[in-house]
N, C-alpha and C positions, 0 to 999 in steps of 0.2 A: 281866912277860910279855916272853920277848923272839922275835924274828923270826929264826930260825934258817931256812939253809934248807930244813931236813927240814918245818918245820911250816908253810909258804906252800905253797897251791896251786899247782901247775904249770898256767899254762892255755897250755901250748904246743902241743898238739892242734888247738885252736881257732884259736890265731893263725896255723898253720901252712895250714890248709882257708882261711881269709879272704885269707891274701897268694897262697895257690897257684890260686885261683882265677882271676886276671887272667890270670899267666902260663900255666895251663893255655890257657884262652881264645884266645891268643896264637899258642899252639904250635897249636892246634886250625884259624888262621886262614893263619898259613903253611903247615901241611901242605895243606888244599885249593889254595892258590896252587902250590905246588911242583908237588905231584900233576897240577896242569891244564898248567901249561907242560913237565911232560914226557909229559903224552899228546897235546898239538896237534901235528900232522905236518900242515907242511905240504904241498901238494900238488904242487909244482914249487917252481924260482928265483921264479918271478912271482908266488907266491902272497905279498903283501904284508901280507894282513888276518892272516893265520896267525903270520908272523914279526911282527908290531906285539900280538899277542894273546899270545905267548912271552914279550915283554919288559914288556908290562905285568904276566904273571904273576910273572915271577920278580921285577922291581920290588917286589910285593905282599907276597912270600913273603918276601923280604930285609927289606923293611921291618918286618912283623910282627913276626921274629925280634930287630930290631932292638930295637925296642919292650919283648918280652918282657928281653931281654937289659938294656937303660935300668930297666926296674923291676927286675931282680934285681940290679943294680949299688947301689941304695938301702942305705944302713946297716941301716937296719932287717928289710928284706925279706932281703938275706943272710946274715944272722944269725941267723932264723930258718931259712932256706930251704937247702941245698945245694948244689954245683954242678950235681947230679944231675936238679934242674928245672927249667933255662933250658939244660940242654946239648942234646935235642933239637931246641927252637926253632933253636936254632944250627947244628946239621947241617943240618938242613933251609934255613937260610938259605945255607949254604954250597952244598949242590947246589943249589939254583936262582941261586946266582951263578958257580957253573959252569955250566950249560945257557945264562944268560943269556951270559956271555963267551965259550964257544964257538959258540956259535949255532945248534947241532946240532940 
């Protein structure tokens, strides 16, 4: 009997929905972070609570992406996974550390 690869199961469907799921998750947690620090406008210079509510969003949304980005950096996770499922997390972390460093 030997173990060819034709005659082994592929279970890389399966592996691929269990690892995509966190990073899904992730990207799912930064895009509301993103989303929220570029809908807050705030109301004047003075409005202090609006600008501290911007930079905790985008803090959120960076970090998420982060996070996603740390799990698809894993041997494991990217070798099954391709760049093509940690690259939104990663836009998305990128505009909200733009909106966080311009301050707009």
């Amino acid at each position: 009997m030997t173990d060819s690869p034709h005659e082994q199961i592929d279970d890389r469907g399966c592996l691929v929905m269990v690892l995509a799921v966190p990073i899904v998750l992730l990207t799912l947690v930064s895009a509301y972070f993103c989303w929220t620090a570029l809908t807050i406008q705030p109301s004047g210079a003075w409005d202090d609570d609006a600008y501290a509510g911007i930079v905790l969003a985008c803090v959120m949304s960076v970090a998420a992406a982060g996070v996603a980005a740390g799990v698809w950096v894993l041997p494991g996770v990217r070798r099954v996974l391709g760049w093509g499922w940690v690259a939104p997390a990663l836009m998305l972390g990128v505009i909200a550390g733009v909106r966080w460093a311009t301050g707009v």
